[in-house]
N, C-alpha and C positions, 0 to 999 in steps of 0.2 A: 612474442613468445618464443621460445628458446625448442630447437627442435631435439629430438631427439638422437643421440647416434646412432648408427647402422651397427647392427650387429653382425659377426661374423656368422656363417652358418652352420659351424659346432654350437655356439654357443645360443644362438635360435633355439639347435635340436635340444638342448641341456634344456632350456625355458620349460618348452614343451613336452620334456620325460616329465621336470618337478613339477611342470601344473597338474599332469595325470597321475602322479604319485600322490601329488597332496588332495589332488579330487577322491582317488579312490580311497585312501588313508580318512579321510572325512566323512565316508557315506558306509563304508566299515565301522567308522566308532560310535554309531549311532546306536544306544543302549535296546529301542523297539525297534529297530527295524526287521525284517524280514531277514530270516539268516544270510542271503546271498548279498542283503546291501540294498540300497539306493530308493528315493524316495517314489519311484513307480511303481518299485513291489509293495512298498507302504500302501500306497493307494487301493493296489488289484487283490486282498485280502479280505475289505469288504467287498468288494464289486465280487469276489467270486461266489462269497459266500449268500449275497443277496441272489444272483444271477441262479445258481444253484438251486435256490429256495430249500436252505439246507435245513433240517430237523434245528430245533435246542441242543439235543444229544449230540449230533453231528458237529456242529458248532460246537459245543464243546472240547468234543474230541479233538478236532481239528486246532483247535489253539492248545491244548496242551501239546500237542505233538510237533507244535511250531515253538511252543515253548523248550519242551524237549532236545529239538534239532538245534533250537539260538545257540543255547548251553553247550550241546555238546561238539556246534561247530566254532565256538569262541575261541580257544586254544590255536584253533589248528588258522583258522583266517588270523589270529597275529600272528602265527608263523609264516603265512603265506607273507604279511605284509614286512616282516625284520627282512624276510630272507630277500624282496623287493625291495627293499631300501639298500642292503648289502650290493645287491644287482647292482643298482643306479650307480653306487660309492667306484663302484669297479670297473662300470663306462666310463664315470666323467674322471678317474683316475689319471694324472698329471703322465702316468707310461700304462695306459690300459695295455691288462696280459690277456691273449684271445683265448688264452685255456684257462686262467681262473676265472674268465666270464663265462666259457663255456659251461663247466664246472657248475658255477651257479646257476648258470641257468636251467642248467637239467636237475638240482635240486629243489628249484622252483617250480618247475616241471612237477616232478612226485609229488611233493606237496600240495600243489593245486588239483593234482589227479585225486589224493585221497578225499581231499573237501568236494571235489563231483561225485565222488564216490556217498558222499554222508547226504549230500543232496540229493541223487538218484533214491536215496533210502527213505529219506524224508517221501518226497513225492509217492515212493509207494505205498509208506502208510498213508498217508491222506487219500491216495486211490481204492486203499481199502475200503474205505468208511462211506465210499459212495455208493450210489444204485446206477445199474447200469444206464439209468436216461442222465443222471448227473456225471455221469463219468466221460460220456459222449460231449456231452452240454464244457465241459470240463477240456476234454482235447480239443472242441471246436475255439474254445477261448484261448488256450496256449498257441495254437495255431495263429490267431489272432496277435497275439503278442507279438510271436515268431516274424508275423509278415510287416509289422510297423516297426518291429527291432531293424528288418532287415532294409527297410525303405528310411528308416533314420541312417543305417551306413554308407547305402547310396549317397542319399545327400551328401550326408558329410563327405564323402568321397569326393564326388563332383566340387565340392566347395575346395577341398582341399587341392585339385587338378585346375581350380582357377586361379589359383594364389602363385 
């Protein structure tokens, strides 16, 4: 079997910008997904709403307001993702300019600030709609995400300082 060549280490880091562009590009064009993306928030949408023991009404509410949020963060996450793909264009650039990256980066920058922005707004209607034992029950669970998002970086981290 024929092995493979060595790659140089630009062209490693290039592999590895396109596979996290074309992962996050993927998990963005997913028509239900959860507005922020990727299939664990798919998942944690029933689990919140069972965990909650939320009303009919409640449930309802809460999915139109996720519906509400998809819609009107649609626009704005393709722009996040053109103006990422322009980013990448401008690293792997044959004479990359450090001020037109800069440039875009901090356009990229704003843009993703406003989509936290639509999202901090989302979450607060949904916190509306709750009773304060769901709302506790609610940050106890976020909390929860928080600490296996952050023990999934770890790892990765570590894996990646073994490479």
């Amino acid at each position: 079997m024929q092995s493979l060549p060595k790659l140089k280490p630009i062209a490693a880091v290039a592999l590895v910008i396109a596979g996290i562009t074309l992962n996050y590009a993927s998990s963005q064009a997913q028509p239900h997904a959860w507005p922020y993306g990727g299939a664990e928030r798919e998942r944690f949408i029933p689990k919140m709403m069972q965990r909650l023991h939320l009303s009919e009404s409640q449930k309802q509410q809460i999915k139109a307001i996720l519906a509400q949020a998809r819609e009107k963060m649609r626009p704005q996450r393709e722009l996040v993702m053109s103006e990422r793909i322009k980013l990448y264009e401008l690293i792997q650039a044959d004479n990359p300019d450090p001020n037109a990256i800069r440039a875009q980066t901090q356009r990229l920058a704003s843009y993703e600030a406003e989509l936290n922005v639509l999202r901090a707004e989302e979450r607060k209607k949904v916190e509306a709609i709750l009773t304060p034992k769901q709302l506790n029950e609610w940050k106890k669970m976020r909390l929860e995400r928080r600490e296996k998002m952050r023990k999934h970086q770890k790892q990765r981290k570590e894996w990646m300082e073994e490479r």
